[in-house]
C-alpha positions as a printed NumPy array, in Angstrom:
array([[-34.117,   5.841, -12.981],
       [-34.721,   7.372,  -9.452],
       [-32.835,   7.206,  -6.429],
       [-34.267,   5.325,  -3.181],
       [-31.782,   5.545,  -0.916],
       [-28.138,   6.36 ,  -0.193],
       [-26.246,   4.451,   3.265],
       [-22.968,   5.131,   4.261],
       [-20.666,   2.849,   6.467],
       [-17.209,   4.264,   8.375],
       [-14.869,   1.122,   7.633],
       [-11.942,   1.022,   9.775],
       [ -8.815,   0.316,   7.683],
       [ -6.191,  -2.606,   8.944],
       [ -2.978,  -2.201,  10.215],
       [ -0.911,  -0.032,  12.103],
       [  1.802,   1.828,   9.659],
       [  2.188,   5.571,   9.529],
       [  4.11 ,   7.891,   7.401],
       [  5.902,  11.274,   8.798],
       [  2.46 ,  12.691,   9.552],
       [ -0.063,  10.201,  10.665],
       [ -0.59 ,   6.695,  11.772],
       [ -3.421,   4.958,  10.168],
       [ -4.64 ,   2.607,  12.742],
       [ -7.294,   4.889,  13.717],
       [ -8.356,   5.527,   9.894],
       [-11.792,   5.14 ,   8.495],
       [-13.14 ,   5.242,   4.948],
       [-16.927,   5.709,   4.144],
       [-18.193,   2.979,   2.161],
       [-20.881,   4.387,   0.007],
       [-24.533,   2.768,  -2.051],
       [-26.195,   4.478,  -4.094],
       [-29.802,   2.403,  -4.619],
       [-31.987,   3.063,  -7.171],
       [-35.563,   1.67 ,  -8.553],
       [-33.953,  -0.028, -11.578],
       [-33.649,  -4.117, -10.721],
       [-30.824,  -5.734, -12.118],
       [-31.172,  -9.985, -12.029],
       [-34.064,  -9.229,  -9.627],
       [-32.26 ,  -6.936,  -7.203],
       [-32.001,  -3.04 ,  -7.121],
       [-29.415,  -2.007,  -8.818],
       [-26.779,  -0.019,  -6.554],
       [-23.521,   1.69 ,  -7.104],
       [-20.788,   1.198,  -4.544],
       [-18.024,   3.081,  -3.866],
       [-15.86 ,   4.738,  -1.254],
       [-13.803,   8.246,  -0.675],
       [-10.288,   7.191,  -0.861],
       [ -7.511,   6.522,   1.649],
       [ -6.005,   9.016,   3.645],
       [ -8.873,  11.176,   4.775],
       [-11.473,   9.619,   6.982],
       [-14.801,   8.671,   6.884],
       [-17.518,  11.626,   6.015],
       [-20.428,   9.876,   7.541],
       [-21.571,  12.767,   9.187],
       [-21.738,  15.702,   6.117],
       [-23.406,  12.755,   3.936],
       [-26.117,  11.945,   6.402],
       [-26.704,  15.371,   7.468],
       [-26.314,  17.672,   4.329],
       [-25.567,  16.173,   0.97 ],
       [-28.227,  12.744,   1.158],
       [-31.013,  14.323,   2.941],
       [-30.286,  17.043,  -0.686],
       [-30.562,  13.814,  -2.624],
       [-33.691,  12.17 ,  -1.784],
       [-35.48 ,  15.299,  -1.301],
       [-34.586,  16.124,  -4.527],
       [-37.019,  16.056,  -7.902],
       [-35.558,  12.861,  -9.56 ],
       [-35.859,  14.542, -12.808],
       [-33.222,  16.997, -12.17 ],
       [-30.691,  14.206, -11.565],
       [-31.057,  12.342, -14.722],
       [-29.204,  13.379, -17.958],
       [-31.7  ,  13.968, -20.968],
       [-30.028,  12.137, -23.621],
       [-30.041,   8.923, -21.381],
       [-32.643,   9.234, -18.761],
       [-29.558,   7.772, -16.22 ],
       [-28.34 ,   8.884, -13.3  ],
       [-25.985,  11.876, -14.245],
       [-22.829,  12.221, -12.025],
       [-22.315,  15.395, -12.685],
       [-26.067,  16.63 , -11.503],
       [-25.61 ,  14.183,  -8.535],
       [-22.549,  16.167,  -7.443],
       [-24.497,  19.663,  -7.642],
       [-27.417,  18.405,  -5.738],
       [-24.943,  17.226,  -3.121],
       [-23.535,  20.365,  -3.218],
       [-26.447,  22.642,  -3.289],
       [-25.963,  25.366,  -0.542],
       [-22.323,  25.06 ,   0.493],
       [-20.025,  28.03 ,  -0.118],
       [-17.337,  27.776,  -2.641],
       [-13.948,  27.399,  -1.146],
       [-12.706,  25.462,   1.995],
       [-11.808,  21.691,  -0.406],
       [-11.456,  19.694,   2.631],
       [-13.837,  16.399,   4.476],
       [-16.641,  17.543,   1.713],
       [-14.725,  17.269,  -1.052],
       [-14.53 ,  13.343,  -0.081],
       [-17.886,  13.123,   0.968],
       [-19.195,  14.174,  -1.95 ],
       [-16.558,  12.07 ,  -4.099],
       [-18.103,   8.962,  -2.735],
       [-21.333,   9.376,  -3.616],
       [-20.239,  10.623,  -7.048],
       [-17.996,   7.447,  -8.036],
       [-20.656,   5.45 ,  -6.986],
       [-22.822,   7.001,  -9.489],
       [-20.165,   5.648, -11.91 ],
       [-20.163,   2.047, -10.545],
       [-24.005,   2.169, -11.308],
       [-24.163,   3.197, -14.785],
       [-21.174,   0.686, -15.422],
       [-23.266,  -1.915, -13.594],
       [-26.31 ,  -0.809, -15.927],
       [-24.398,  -0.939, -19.002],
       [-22.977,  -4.533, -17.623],
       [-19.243,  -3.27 , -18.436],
       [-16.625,  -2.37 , -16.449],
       [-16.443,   0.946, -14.898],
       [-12.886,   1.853, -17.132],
       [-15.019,   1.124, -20.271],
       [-18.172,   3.633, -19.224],
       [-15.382,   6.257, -17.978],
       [-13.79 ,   6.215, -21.15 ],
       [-17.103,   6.523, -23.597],
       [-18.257,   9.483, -21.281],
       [-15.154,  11.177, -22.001],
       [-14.768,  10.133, -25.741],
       [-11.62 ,   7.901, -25.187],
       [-10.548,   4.469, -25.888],
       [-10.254,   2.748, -22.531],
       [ -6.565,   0.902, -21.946],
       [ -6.909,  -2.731, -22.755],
       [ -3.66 ,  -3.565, -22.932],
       [ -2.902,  -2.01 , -18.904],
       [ -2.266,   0.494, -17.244],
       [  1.542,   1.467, -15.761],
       [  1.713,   0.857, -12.075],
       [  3.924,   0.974,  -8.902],
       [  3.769,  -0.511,  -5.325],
       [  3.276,   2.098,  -2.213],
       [  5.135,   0.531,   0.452],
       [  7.966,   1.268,   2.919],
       [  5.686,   2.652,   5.171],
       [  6.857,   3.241,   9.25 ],
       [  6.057,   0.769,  10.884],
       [  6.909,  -0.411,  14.879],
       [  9.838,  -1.826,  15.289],
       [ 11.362,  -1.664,  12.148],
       [ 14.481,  -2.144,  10.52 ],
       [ 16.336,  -1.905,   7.248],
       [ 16.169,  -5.808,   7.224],
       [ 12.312,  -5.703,   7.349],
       [ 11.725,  -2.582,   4.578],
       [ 14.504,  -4.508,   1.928],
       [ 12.046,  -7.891,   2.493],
       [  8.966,  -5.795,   1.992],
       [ 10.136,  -4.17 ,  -1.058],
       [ 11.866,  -7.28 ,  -2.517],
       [  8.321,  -8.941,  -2.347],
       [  7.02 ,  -6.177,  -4.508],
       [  9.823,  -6.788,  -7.098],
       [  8.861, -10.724,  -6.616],
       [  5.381,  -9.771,  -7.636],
       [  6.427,  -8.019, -11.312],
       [  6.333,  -4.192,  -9.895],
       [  8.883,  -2.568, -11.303],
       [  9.483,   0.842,  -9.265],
       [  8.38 ,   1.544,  -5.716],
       [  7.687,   4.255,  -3.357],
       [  8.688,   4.659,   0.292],
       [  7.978,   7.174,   2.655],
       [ 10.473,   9.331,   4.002],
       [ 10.333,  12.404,   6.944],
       [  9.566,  10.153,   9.977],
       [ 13.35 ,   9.863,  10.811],
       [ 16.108,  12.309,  10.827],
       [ 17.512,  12.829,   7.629],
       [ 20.646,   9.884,   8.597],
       [ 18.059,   7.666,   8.716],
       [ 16.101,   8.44 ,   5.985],
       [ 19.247,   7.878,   3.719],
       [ 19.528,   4.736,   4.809],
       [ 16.346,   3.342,   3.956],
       [ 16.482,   5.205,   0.56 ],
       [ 19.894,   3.656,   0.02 ],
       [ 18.619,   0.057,   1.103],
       [ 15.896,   0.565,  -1.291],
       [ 17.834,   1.676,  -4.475],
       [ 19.516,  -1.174,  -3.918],
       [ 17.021,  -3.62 ,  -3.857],
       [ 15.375,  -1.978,  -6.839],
       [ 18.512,  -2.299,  -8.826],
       [ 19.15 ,   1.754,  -8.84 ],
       [ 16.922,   4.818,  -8.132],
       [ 15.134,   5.333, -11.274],
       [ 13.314,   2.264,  -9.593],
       [ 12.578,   4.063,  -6.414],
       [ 10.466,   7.141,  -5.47 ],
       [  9.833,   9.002,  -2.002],
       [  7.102,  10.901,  -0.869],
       [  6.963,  13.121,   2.936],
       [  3.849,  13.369,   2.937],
       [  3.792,  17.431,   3.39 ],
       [  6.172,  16.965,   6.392],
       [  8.84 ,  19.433,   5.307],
       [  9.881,  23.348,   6.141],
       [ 11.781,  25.201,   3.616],
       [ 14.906,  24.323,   4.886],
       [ 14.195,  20.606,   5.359],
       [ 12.578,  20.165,   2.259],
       [ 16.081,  21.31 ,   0.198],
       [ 18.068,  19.905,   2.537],
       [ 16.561,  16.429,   1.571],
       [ 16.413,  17.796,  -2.22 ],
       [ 19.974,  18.447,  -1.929],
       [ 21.209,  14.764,  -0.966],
       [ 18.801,  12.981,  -3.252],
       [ 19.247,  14.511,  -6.307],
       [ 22.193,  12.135,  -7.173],
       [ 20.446,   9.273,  -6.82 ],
       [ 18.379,   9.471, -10.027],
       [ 14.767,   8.713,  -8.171],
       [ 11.734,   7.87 ,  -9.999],
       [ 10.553,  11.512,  -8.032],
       [ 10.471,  13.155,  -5.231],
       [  6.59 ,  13.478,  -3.837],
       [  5.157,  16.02 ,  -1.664],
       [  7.867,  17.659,   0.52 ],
       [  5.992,  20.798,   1.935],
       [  2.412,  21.608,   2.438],
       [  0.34 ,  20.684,  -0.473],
       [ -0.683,  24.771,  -0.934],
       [  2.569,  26.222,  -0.702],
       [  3.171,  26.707,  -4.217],
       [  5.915,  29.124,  -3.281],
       [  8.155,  26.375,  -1.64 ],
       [  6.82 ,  24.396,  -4.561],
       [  8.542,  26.877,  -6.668],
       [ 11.493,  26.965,  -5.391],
       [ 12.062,  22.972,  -5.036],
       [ 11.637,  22.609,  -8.783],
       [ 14.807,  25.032,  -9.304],
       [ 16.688,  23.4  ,  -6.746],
       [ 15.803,  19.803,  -7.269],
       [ 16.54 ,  18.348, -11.215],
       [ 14.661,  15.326, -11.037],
       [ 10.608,  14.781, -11.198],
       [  8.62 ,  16.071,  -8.562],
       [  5.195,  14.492,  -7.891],
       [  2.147,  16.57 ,  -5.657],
       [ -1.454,  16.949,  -5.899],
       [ -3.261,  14.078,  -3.893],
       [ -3.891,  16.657,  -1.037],
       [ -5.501,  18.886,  -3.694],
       [ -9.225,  18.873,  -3.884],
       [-10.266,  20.903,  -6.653],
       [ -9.721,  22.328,  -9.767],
       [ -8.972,  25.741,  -8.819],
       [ -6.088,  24.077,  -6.654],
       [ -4.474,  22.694,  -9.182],
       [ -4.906,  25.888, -11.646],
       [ -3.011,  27.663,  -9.099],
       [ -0.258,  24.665,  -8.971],
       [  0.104,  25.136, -12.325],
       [  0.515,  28.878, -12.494],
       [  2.6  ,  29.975,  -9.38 ],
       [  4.003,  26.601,  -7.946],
       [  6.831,  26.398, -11.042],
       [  6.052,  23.426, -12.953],
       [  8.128,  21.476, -15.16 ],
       [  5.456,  19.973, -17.872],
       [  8.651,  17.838, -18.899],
       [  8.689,  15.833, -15.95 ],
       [  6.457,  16.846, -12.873],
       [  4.107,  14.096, -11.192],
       [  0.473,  15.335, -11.194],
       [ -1.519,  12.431,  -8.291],
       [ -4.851,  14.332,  -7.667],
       [ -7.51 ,  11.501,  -6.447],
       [-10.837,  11.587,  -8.155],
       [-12.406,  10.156,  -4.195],
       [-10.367,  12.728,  -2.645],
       [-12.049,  15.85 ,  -4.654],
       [-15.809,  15.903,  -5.859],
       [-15.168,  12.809,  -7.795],
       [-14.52 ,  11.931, -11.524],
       [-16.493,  14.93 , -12.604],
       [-13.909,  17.19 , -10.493],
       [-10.841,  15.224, -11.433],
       [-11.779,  14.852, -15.24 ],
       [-11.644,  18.829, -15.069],
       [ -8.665,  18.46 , -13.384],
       [ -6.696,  16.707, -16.318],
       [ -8.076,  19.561, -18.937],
       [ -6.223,  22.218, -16.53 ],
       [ -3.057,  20.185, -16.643],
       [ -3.66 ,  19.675, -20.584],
       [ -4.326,  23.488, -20.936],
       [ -0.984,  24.689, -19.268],
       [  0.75 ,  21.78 , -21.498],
       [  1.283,  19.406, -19.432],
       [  0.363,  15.827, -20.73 ],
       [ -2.34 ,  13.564, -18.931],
       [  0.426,  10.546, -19.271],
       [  1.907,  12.95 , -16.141],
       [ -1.187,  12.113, -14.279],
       [ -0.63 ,   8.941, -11.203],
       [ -3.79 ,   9.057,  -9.364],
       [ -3.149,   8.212,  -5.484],
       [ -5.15 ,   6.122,  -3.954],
       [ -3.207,   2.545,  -4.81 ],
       [ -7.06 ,   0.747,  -5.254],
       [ -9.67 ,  -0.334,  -7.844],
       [-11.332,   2.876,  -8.271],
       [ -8.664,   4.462,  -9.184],
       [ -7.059,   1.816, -11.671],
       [-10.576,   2.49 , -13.449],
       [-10.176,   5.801, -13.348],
       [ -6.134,   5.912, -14.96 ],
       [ -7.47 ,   3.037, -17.675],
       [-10.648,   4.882, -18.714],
       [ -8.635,   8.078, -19.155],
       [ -5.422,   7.106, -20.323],
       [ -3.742,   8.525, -17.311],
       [  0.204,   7.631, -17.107],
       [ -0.007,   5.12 , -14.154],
       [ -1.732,   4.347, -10.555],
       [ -0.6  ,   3.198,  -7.62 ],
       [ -1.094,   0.083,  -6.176],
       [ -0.779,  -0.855,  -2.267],
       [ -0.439,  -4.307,  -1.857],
       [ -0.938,  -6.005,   1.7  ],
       [ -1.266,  -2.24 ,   2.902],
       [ -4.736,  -0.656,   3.617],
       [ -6.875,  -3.309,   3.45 ],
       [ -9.777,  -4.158,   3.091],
       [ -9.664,  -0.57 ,   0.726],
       [ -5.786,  -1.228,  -0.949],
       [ -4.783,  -3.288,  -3.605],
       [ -6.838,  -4.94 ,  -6.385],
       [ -8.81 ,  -7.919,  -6.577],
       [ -7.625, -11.507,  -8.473],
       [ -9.537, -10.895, -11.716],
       [ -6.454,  -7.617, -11.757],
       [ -3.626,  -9.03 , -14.028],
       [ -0.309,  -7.796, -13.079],
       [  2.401,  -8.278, -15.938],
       [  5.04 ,  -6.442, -17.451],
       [  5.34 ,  -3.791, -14.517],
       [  1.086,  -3.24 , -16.067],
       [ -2.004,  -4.231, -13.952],
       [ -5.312,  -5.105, -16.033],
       [ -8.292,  -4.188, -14.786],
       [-10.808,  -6.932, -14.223],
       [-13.895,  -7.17 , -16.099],
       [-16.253,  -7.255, -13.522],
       [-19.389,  -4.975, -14.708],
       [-18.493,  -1.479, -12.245],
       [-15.424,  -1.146, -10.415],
       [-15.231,  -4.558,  -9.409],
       [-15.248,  -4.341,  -6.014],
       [-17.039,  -7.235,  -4.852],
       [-14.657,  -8.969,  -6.039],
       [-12.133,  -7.704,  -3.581],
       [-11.286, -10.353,  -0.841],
       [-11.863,  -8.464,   2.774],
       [-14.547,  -5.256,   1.296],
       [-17.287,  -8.014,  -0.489],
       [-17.969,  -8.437,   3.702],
       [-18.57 ,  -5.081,   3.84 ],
       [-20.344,  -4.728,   0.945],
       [-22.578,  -7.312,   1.545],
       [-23.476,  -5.999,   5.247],
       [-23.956,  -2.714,   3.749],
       [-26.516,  -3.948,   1.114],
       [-28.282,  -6.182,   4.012],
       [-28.706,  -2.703,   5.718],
       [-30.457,  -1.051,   2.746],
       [-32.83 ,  -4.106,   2.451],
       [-34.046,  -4.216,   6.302]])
């Protein structure tokens, strides 16, 4: 197996909803294929995959560093010897080859891209879906029966109102999700209890409810809002400060009882080592949502989950963010606790696609051989331009 080529596309995402930080109507994602010599049903079999939300598009360190590395490279040294496949983990250190250690930022998703979509290509080779190649890599059991989820949602958006954010969320209850998540830190605090309030009570009480800033918050700002939610009983309380200050991470787990979620702005595994020893972590209930697109890719992530698991703190803890089919792969093939889900939000990238089951507050993966997402109404159009690309 040899690689032929590698194209990358900037998709803009739809919509224009922010949280406290950023609006995302100016957000891209790179859309990633990975082509290799191998022909599948008379085609070249390719692996397709993307960085994440959140972060934009990294079209310009992929086409100028990492696949330039790639194709230049001796195809031998990217294949693993007990397979003669594509190996995701050489992949990643040929993408990598000459960069610096340190600095997890736009690389950390470039390379993530091209990574996964080394993983929808063996999946597509082994005609199984990508949760059931993640899991025999990793000697698991894949989750057949589901995996947990909740809906992302209660975004800012113009014009709102309480009336709009209790319809939203009510259509996510209408759908079978059982908790949801709504931003907060784009308001004054007044505000923000309003919308929290509107949304416990749609949800039936807080433990159905969970809020995430986004990194907006000081010190003071962050326990301020610590101090008037922690009566509410909230499913958690998600990113309040800056991702690396572990110190005010710390300090929020003394002053705040209930679960506190972080770690979709961290991008490696030395980040999350250092969550784990200075930023005071309750293994009983803290919310661990690093995102495998976000940070080197699966191979990063996987390493990820054996730091968490070494300072005794249980992968069920583990809610990748992302709210899209790579990651529901990802949480099935490692028995992760949950994903999130964003439906009607970031498209053509958020949500899943109709062969995804939702019952029982669990989403079922499709069966679609990779991650299935050609099957996703809105990205098979991009998909399929992409592939016309790589056959001009």
């Amino acid at each position: 197996m040899r690689i032929i080529d590698v194209r990358e596309v900037a998709v803009p995402l739809h919509g224009d909803i922010g949280n406290s930080v950023v609006n995302f109507a100016e957000h891209t994602v790179s859309l990633v294929a990975v082509r290799t010599d191998v022909r599948r049903n008379g085609r070249p079999l390719t692996g397709i995959a993307f960085n994440s939300i959140g972060r934009h598009a990294q079209g310009g360190i992929l086409r100028d560093r990492m696949v330039p590395r790639l194709l230049a490279a001796d195809p031998g040294t990217l294949l693993d010897p007990a397979t003669g496949l594509l190996s995701p983990a050489r992949v990643l250190g040929c993408a990598m080859r000459n960069e610096k250690p340190g600095g997890h930022g736009d690389r950390a998703a470039a390379a993530g891209a091209v990574e996964l979509a080394v993983w929808d290509l063996l999946a597509k080779h082994h005609d199984e879906p990508a949760h059931a190649t993640i899991a025999r890599a990793f000697g698991r059991t894949p989750a057949v029966t589901g995996v947990p989820v909740y809906a992302a949602g209660g975004y800012y958006h113009p014009d709102d109102s309480l009336d709009r954010l209790r319809g939203e969320l009510t259509g996510y209850v209408d759908q079978g999700y059982p908790v949801v998540k709504i931003k907060i830190g784009g308001v004054p605090l007044p505000e923000d209890m309003a919308r929290v309030e509107a949304a416990v009570e749609v949800m039936g009480g807080g433990d159905g409810v969970a809020v995430d800033a986004n990194g907006r918050f000081d010190r003071d700002r962050a326990l301020a809002y610590a101090t008037v939610l922690s009566d509410l009983g909230l499913h958690w309380y998600e990113e309040a400060g800056d991702p690396l200050d572990y110190a005010l991470h710390r300090e929020l787990t003394e002053a705040y009882p209930g679960a506190i979620a972080t770690g979709e702005n961290l991008f490696s595994v030395q980040d999350v080592r250092n969550l784990l020893t200075y930023g005071g972590v309750r293994p009983d209930r803290d919310i661990f949502q690093m995102d495998a697109g976000l940070s080197y890719g699966l191979t990063e992530y996987a390493r990820m989950i054996e730091a968490m698991e070494s300072h005794g703190v249980d992968r069920a803890q583990a809610f990748p963010h992302g709210g899209h089919l790579i990651n529901l792969h990802v949480a099935a093939g490692l028995g992760l606790g949950g994903c999130e889900a964003y439906p009607g939000v970031f498209e053509p990238f958020g949500g899943y696609s109709p062969d995804c089951r939702l019952s029982g507050g669990l989403v079922h993966p499709g069966q679609a051989p990779g991650f299935g997402l050609e099957a996703k109404p809105g990205l098979d159009g991009e998909i399929a331009d992409l592939l016309k690309e790589l056959d001009a």
